[in-house]
C-alpha positions in Angstrom: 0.0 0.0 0.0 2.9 2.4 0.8 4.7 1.6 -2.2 1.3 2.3 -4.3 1.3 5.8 -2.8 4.3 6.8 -2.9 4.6 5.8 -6.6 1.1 8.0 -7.1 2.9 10.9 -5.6 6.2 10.5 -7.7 3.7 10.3 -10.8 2.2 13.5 -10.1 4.9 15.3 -9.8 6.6 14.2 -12.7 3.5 15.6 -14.6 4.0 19.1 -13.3 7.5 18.4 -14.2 6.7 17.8 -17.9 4.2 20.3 -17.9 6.8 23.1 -16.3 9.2 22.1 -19.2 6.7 22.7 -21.8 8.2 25.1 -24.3 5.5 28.4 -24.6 5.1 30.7 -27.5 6.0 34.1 -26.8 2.6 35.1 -28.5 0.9 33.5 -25.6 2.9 35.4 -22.4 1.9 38.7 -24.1 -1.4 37.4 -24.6 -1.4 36.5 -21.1 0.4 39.8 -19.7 -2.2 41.8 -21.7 -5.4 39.8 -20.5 -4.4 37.7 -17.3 -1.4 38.7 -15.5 -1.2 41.9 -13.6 0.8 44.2 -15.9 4.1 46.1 -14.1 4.5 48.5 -16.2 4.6 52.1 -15.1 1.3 53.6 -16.4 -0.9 56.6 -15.6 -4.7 56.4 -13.9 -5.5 59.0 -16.4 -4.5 60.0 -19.9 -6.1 62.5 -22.4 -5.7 62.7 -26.2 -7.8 63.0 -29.1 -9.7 59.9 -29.4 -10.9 60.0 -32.9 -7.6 61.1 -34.1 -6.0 58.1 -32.8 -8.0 56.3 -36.0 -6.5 58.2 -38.9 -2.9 58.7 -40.6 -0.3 59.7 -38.7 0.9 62.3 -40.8 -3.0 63.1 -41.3 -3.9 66.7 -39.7 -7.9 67.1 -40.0 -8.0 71.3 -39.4 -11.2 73.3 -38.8 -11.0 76.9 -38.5 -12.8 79.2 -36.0 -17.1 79.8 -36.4 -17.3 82.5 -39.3 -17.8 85.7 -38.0 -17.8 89.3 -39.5 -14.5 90.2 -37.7 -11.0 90.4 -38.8 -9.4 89.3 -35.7 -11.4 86.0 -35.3 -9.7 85.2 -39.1 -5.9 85.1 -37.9 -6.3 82.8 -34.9 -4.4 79.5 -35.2 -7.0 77.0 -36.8 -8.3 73.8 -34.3 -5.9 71.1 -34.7 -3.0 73.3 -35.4 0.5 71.7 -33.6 3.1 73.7 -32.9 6.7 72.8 -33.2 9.9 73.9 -31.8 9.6 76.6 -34.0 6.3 78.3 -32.7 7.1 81.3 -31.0 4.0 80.8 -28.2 4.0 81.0 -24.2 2.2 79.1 -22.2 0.8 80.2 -19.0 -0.1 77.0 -17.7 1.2 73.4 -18.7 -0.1 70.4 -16.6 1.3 67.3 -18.1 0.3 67.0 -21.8 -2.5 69.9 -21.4 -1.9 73.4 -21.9 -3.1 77.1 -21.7 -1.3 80.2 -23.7 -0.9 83.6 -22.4 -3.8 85.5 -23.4 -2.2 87.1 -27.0 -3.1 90.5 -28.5 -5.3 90.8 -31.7 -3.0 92.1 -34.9 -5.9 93.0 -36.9 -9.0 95.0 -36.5 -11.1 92.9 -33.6 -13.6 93.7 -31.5 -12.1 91.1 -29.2 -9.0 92.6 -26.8 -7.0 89.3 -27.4 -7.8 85.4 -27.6 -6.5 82.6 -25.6 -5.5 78.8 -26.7 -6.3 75.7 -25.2 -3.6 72.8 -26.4 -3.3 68.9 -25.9 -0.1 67.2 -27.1 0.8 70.7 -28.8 -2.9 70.9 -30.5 -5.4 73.1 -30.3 -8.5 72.7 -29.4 -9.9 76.0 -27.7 -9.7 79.1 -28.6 -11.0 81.8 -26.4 -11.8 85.7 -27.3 -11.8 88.1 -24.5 -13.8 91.6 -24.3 -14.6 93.5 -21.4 -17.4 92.2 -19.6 -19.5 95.6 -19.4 -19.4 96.3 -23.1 -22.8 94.8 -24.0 -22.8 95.9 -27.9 -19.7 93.0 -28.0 -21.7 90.2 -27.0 -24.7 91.3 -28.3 -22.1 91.2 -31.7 -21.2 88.2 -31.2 -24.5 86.7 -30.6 -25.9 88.1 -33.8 -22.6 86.2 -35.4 -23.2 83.1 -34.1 -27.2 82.9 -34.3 -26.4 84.0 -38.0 -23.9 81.0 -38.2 -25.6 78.2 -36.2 -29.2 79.0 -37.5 -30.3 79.2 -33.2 -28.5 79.1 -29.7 -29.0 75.7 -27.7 -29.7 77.3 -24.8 -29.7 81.7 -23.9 -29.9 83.8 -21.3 -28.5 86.6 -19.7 -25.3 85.3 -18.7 -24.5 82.4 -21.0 -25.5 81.5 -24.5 -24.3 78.2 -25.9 -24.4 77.2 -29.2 -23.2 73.9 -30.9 -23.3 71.7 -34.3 -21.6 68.8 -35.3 -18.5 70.8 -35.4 -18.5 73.6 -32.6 -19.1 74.1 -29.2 -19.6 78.2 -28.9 -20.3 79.6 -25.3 -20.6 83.7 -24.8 -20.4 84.7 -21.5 -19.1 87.8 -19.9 -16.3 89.0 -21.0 -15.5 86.0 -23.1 -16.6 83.8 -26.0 -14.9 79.9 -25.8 -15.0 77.8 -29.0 -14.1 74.2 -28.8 -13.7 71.5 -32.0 -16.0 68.8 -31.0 -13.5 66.8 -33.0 -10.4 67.5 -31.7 -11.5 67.9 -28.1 -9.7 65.2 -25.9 -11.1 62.2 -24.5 -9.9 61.0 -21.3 -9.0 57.6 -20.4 -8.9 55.9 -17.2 -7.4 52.7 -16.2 -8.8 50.8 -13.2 -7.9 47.1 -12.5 -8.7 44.7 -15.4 -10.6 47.9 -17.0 -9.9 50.9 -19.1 -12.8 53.6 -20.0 -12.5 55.8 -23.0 -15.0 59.3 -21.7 -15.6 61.5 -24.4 -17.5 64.7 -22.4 -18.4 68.4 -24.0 -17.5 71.1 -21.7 -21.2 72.2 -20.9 -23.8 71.5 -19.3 -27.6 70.9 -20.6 -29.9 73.6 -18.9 -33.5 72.0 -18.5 -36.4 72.5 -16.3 -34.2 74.2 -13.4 -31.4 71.4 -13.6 -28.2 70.7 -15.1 -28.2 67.8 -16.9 -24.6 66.3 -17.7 -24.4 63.1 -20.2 -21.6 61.7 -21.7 -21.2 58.6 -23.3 -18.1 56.2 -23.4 -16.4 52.7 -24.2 -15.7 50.5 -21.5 -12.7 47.8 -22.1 -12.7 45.0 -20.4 -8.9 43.0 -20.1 -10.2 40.0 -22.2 -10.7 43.2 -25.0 -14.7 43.2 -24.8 -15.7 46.5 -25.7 -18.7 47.8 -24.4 -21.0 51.2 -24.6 -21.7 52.8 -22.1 -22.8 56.5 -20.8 -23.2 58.0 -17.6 -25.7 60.7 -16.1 -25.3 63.7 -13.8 -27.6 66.0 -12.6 -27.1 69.3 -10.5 -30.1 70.9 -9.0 -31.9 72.8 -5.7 -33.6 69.8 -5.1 -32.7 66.4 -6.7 -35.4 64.7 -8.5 -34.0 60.9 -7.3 -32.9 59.2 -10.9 -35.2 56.9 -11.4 -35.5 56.4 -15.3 -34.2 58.0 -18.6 -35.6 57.8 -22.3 -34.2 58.2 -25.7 -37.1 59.2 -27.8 -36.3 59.2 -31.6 -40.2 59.7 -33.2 -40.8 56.0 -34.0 -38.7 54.8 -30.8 -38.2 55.1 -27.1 -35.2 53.7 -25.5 -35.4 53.5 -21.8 -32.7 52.6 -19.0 -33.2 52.5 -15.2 -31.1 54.8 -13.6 -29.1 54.5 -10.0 -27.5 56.9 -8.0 -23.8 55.8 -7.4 -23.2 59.3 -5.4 -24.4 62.8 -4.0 -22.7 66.0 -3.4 -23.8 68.7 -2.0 -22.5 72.5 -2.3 -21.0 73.7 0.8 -23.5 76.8 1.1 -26.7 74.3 0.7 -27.7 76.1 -2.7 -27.3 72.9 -4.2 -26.6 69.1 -5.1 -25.4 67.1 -7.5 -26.2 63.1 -8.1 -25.1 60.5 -11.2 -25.0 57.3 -12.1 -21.6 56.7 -13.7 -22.1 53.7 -15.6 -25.5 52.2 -18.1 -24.9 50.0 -20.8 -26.5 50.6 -24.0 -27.2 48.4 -27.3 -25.1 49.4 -30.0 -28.2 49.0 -32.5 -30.4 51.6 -29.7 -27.1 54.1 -29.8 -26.9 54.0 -33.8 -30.5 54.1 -33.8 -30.8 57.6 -31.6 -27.3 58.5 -33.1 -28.8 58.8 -36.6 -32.2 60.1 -35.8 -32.7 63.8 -36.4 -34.4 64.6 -33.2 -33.5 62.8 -30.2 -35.8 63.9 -27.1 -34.0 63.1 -23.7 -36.4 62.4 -20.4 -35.6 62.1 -17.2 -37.6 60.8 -14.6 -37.5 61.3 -10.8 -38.3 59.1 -8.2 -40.1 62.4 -6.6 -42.4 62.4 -9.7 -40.7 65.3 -11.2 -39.5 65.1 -15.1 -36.4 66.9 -17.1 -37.0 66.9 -20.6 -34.8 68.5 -23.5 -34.5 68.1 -26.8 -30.5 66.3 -27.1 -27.7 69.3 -28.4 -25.7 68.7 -31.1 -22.7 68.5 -28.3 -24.1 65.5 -26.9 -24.8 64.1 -29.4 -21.0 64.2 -30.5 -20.4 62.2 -27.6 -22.6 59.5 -28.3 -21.2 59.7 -32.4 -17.2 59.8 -30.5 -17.7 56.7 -28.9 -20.2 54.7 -30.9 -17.6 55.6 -34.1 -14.5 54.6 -31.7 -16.5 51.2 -30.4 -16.9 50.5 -34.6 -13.2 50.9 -35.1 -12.1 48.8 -32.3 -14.9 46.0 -32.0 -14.4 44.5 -35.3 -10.4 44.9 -35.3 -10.4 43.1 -31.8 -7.7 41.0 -32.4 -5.7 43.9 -34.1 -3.2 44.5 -31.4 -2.2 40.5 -31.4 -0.2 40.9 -35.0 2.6 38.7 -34.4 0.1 35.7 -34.6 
């Protein structure tokens, strides 16, 4: 009986023997470094870039220049997507890691803008900003008339903030200032948790309905076995919070609904107000193509309190949705792109 078990136990061990020695592709450690193993390589929680440019040429430069306006200064600004090189004769005023803000740079030409500001990542731009004082009403009321004239209507007006956007722009006039972003180049920003990488695509504006501010930004969601998912996530800011219960898409000859959770809530230090969101829904890729290529997309939101937001979806948001469901395309059917050594 001894003898039995003690051959048993040499058998065994000779089998984890063989199996140690068995020669391993090298195809398969980096297939298990990039979807088992815990990866020791020095990377960053967060990193932001332009997501959509990371699917064209390299030596492609897609440029957009600034909304047209009846003013000569707005005409010699750097274009969106513009890089400068080691030859561009530009100070910064604030760099933090790849992101960047210029000093605030006089007008050559005629303008009734006192100078314009750029907003850079990895050397591009992708904000420019005019400045004007903030008492001299006949300037924003200018460039109002220029930009209703241009985008057809505002998203949202009032007093204090106008906001207009198309598939292209994001324009906001405040006081004293008028930002422009390219909803193209615009950087996305990535975050890497454990086994987990999300790709957020997010205008920088909110939605102004029914007394609340409505943020919604859509995103991929990769998984370390390279599942890539859709997803978005919900915030809104308001006096009193309504309780997320529900939110519809509503394209005309659809409705899309999605329960809603509260992951969080903030409130403002002075009480004026509070903030909740559920960070991550999953959507169909056939309901996000559907709503992405209706021409009216009606967004409802439905408290647990009974009360209701509803807003007809911006053209900013929807280039969220149209940034990640485009990035998911590119990715989900090359999924075994980044394996080309097999």
């Amino acid at each position: 009986m001894m003898k039995e078990i003690i051959f048993s136990l040499l058998l065994v061990a000779a089998n984890f023997t063989m199996l140690a020695q068995q020669p391993r592709l090298p195809q398969t450690e980096n297939y298990l470094e990039a979807t088992g193993n815990v990866s020791h390589r020095a990377i960053g929680e967060t990193a932001r870039y332009n997501l959509l440019g990371t699917l064209v040429a390299e030596d492609a430069r897609p440029m957009l220049n600034f909304p047209d306006m009846d003013d000569r200064g707005t005409r010699e600004v750097m274009p969106f997507g513009y890089k400068l090189n080691a030859a561009s004769q530009v100070k910064f005023a604030h760099v933090d890691g790849n992101m960047a803000t210029t000093e605030v740079r006089r007008l050559y030409n005629k303008s009734v803008f006192t100078g314009v500001e750029y907003a850079l990542c990895d050397s591009t731009v992708y904000g420019i900003t005019f400045y004007f004082d903030a008492q001299d009403e006949a300037t924003r009321n200018f460039a109002t008339a220029q930009l209703d004239a241009f985008f057809g209507a505002a998203d949202y007006a009032a007093d204090s903030l106008s906001v207009y956007s198309d598939a292209d722009y994001l324009v906001k006039v405040g006081d004293g200032k008028v930002e422009a972003y390219s909803l193209y180049h615009y950087p996305c920003v990535e975050k890497r948790f454990p086994g987990v990488q999300h790709f957020y695509w997010e205008a920088p504006c909110h939605v102004f309905a029914d007394g609340v501010k409505v943020s919604l930004a859509f995103y991929n969601q990769r998984t370390k076995e390279n599942n890539m998912q859709l997803a978005f996530r919900l915030s809104v800011n308001a006096e009193k919070l309504p309780g997320m219960k529900s939110i519809k898409f509503e394209t005309g000859d659809a409705a899309y609904s999605y329960r809603l959770k509260s992951d969080f809530t903030e409130s403002e230090p002075d009480g004026s107000s509070a903030s909740e969101a559920d960070m991550r829904i999953f959507i169909f890729p056939e309901d996000a193509k559907h709503i992405l290529r209706s021409p009216q997309v009606t967004v409802t939101i439905e408290g647990s309190n009974g009360k209701v937001v509803s807003y007809e979806m911006p053209p900013f948001q929807r280039a969220s949705l149209s940034t990640a469901f485009e990035y998911f395309r590119w990715n989900v059917t090359n999924a075994m792109a980044k394996y080309k050594g097999w």
